[in-house]
N, C-alpha and C positions, 0 to 999 in steps of 0.2 A: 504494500500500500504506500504510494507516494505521501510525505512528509508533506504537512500545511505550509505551506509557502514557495514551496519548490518546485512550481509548476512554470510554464511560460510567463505568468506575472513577473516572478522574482527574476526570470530568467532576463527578462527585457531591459526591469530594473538594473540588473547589474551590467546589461551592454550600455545604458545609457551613461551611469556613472562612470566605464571604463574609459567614455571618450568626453564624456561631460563634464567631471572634477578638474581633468585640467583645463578644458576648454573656459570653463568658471572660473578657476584663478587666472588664467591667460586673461579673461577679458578684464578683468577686476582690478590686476595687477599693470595694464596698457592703461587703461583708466586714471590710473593714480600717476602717469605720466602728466597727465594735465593737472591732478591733484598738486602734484606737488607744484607746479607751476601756483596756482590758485594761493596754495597756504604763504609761500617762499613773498609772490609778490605782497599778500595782504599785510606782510611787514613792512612794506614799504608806505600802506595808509590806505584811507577808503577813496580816495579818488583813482588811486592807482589799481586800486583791486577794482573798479565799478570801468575803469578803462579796460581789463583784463577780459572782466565780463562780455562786455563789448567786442572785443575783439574775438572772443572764441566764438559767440553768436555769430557773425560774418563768416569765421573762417567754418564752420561746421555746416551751415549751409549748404554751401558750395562742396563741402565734403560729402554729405548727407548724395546729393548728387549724384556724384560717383560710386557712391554703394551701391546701387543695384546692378551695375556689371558686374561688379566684384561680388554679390551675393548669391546671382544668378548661377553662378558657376557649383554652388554648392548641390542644388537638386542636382544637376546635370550630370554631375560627377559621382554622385550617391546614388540614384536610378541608374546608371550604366552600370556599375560596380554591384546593384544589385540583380543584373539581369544577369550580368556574369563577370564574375570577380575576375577573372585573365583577363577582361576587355581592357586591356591599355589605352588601345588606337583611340577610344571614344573621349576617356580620360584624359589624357594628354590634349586633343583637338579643345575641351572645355577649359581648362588650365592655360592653356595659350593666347588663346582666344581673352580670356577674361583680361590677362595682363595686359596683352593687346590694346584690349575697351580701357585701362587704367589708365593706360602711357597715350592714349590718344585721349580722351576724355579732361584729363587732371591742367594739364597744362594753359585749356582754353578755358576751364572752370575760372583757373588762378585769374587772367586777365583782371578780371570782377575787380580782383584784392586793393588794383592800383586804386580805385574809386571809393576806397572805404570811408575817407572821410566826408567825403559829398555824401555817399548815401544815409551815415550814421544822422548829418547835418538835415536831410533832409527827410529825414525822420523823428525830425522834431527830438534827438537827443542833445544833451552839452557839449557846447563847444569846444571845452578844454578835454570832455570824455572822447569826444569823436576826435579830436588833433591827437591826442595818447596813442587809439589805440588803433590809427592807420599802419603806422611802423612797425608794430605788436602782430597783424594779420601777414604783410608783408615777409616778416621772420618766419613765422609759421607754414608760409607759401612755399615754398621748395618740399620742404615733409610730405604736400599731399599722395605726389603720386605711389613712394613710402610707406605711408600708411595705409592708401589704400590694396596695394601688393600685398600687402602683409597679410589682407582678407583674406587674399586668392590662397597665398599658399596654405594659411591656416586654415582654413576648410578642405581644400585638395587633401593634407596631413590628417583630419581626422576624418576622412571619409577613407585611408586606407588604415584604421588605428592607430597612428601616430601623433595622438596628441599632444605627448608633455614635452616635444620639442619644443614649440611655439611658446612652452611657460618658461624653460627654459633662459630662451632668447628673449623673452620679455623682462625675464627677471635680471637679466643682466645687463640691458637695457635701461631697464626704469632709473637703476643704480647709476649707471652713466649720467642720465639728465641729471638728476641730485647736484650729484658734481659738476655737471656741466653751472646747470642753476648757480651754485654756490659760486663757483668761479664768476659766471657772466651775469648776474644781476646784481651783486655786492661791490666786484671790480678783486674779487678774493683770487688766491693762487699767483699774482701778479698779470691774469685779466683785466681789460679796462671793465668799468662801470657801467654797464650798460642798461640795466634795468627790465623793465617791459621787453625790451628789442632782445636783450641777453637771454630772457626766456623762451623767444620763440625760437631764436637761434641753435637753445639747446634740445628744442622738442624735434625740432629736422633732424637734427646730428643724430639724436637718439631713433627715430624714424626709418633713417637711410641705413640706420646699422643693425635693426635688426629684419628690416627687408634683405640684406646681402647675406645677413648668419641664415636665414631660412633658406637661399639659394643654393649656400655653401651645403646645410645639412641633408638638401633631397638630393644632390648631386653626389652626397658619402655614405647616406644611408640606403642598405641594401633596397627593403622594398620600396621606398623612393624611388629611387636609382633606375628601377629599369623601367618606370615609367619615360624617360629620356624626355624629360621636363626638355630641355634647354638647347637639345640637338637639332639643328634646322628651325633654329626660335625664330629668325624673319621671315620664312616661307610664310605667305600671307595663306588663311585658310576663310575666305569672305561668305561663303553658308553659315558657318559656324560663328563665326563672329556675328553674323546676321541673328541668327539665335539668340545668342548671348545679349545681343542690344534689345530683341522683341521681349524677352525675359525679363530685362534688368533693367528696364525704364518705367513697368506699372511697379515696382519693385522701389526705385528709388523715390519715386511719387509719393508710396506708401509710407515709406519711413520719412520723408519730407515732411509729410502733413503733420505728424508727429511731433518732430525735432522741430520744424518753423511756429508749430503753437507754444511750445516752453520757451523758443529765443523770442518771440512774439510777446511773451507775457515779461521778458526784459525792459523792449520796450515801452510796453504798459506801466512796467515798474518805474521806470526811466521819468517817466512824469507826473509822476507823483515825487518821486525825491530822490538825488542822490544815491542815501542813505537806504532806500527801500530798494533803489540799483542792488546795491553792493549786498546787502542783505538775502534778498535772491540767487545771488548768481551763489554765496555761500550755501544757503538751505537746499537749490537745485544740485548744487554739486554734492554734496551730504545723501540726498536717494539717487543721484546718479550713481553712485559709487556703492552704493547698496544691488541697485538695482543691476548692476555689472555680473553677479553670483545668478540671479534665474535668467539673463540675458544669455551667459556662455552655455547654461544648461538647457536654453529653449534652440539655440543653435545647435545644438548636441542632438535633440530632438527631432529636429526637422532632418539632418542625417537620417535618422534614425527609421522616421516615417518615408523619406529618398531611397531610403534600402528597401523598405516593405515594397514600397510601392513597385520598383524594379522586379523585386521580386513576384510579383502579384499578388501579393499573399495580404489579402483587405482585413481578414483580423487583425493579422500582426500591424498596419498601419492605425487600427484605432486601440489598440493597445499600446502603440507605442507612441499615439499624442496623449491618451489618458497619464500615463506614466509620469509625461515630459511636466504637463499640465500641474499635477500632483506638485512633484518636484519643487518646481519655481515657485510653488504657493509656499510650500513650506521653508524653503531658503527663506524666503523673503520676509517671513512673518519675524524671523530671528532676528534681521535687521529694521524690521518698523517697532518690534520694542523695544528696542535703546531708544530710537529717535522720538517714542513717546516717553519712555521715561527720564530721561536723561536731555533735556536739549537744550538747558543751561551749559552744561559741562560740553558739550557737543560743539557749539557755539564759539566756546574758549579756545579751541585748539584750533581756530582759524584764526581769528582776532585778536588783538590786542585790549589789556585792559580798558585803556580811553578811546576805544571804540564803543563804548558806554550804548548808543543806541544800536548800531549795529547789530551789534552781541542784542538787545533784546529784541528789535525786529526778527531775526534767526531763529530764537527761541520760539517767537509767537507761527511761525512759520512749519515750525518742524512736525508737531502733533498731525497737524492736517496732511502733513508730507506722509504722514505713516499710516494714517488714514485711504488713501490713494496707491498704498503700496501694493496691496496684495493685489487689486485692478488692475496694476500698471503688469506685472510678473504673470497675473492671468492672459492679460490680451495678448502679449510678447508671444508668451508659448503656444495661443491658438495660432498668432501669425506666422509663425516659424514653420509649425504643424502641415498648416494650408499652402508655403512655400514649398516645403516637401513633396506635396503632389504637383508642384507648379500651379498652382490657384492661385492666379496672382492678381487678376481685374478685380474680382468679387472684393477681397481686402482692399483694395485700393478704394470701394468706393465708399464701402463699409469704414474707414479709418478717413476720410474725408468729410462723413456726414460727421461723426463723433465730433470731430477733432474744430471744424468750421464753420459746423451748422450749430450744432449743440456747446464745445467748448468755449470756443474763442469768444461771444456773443456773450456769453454767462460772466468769462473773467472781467471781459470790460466793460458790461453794464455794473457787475458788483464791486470794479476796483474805480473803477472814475464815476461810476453814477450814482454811487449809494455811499452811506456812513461809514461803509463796511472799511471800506479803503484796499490799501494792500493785501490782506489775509483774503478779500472774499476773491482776487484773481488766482490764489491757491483754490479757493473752495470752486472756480469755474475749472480749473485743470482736473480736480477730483470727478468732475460730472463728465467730462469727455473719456476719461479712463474708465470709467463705471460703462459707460454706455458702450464704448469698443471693444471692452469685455467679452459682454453679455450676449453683440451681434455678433463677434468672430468664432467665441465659441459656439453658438447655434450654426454658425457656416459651415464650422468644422463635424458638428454632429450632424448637421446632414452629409456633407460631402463623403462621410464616410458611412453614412448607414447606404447611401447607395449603392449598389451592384455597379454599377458604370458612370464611367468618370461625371463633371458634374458640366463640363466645356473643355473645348476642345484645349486649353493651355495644360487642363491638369490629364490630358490625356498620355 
């Protein structure tokens, strides 16, 4: 008689973990790249951090962008691998292809960056925030095509079980910008002084280094290796890169609508005060950085559900979003209680004491953040889920309604039209996560009680 637990449940459980633990520290641990960025500058004072803010909003945008070629690549390569695990030739063509879409894509993004401070200007933000933090996005420009590589291979990697390379290379990484930081924002090690510009300088350096250790390690490691990533990399392959681009543009839409409602609610913050600036980008950064642990493990998942699906095997793919689904609820919940109990002491180790309001805007900020959490690690992992089979339209219009029909409309009637002030543009972000929830999970339980696919994308 089979032992309770150790049937296909558990069994699923433990492939997700095997490629989802590092993939969650990898993302958590890339994260705290711009963290540290975040904490290093806010010693320099709240103008400078609320210019930070600013600048990473602009520069993510335009990042945000470029994710969905670089995300696309992930079903493509987990559906082939699961129709049959030798299939190199198909692997390889998605893998190339996505870098491809990177190194064409990243460059004409950047363009954007020279404009940064006309556009902050005409967005009705501060003058001396928008003159900060044009040089601050600028620095960061060169990193993007870097970090976005860095997708491609880390999904290619855990789509043949090689995940903790990527934690690895992050983790050694992360350690570099610190230092970098210390040197180039302080004027430390006998670097000049450079401040804002010193940090974004050292977020490329750290970017472009561990995009070349991830080239280095598929090229030395065995089952890397004969996928021959890198052999005849300029033969253009333009079907397949055509795929890649039909894939990875409702893809980046969808994560856009997302990401442009949190930098959206910057600058909502933006005019109301300074202070409620810089206070945000603090409290946002605090459940981004939480939220980084069900992010790697909803990534981990959509693999997961990319292998069922190859393989055709329609239990194993809603076993394996339940699973995923589960998972990120539970990460997550470990991280929204500190941030409720604790978001005094939370606060402190961004700011400085005579940051006096700051530090309590932060505080009033964070409860609601934790409130919104387990939503936020829900919808993630339905959308990952629904990537997995290539469902890529349906979320896109489902995370468009939430996000700009329902979010955006709530934060800024409750943060500029009511008493409520800044906390009720948390409380309009809370209604947009609630709501994206609720619909992508329904997408995904249908998409998978179905016998046949749901359109022809997720075919």
């Amino acid at each position: 008689m089979r032992a309770p637990g150790a049937g296909p449940w558990r069994r699923e459980f433990a492939a997700l973990m095997t490629i989802g633990a590092p993939m969650a520290l990898t993302q958590l641990v890339q994260f705290s790249i711009n963290t540290i960025d975040v904490v290093m500058i806010g010693r320099l004072g709240g103008e400078q951090l609320a210019a930070a803010s600013l600048g990473l909003v602009m520069f993510y945008v335009f990042f945000v962008a470029g994710m969905g070629p670089a995300m696309a690549t992930s079903p493509m390569v987990s559906q082939a691998l699961g129709a049959d695990k030798g299939d190199v030739r198909e692997a390889r063509r998605s893998v190339r292809m996505g870098l491809w879409a990177v190194g064409i894509s990243a460059p004409i993004l950047s363009l954007v960056y020279f404009f940064a401070e006309e556009i902050a200007l005409a967005l009705g933000q501060p003058a001396v925030t928008a003159k900060l933090a044009e040089p601050y996005v600028l620095a960061l420009a060169p990193g993007l095509p870097f970090a976005l590589g860095v997708i491609v291979l880390r999904n290619f990697l855990a789509a043949i079980e090689r995940a903790r390379a990527p934690l690895v290379v992050i983790l050694v990484t992360t350690l570099l910008n610190a230092l970098l930081n210390y040197a180039l924002i302080y004027g430390n090690l006998g670097a000049p002084r450079l401040e804002l510009v010193g940090a974004g300088i050292a977020s490329s350096i750290s970017h472009a280094a561990g995009f070349f250790a991830l080239v280095a390690y598929i090229n030395w490691e065995k089952a890397a290796r004969r996928f021959e990533l890198f052999v005849r990399f300029l033969t253009p392959d333009w079907p397949r890169l055509k795929e890649v681009a039909r894939l990875g543009w409702p893809i980046s839409v969808t994560i856009g609508f997302e990401a442009m409602l949190f930098n959206a609610a910057v600058f909502l913050m933006g005019r109301i005060g300074v202070e409620e600036m810089a206070a945000y980008q603090v409290a946002l950064n605090v459940t981004a950085l939480a939220f980084m642990m069900p992010l790697g493990l909803s990534m981990a998942g959509g693999v997961r559900v990319g292998l069922m699906a190859g393989a055709q095997n329609r239990p194993g793919v809603r076993r394996a979003s339940v699973v995923a689904i589960a998972s990120c609820a539970g990460v997550i919940l470990l991280f929204a209680i500190a941030m409720l109990l604790f978001p005094a002491q939370i606060a402190g180790l961004y700011l400085e004491a005579d940051e006096a309001v700051v530090r309590a805007l932060v505080a009033s900020f964070l409860p609601i953040a934790a409130a919104f959490a387990l939503f936020d690690a829900t919808q993630v992992a339905a959308s990952q889920a629904l990537r997995g089979l290539k469902d890529v339209r349906a979320p896109m219009v489902i995370t468009g309604f939430s996000y700009w029909v329902v979010g955006f409309p709530a934060a800024a009637w409750l943060g500029l039209g009511t008493p409520v002030g800044a906390v009720g543009i948390w409380w309009g972000l809370l209604a947009s996560l609630f709501c994206a929830a609720v619909l992508l999970s329904a997408r995904l339980w249908q998409i998978t009680r179905d016998a046949a696919p749901a359109n022809k994308d997720a075919a």
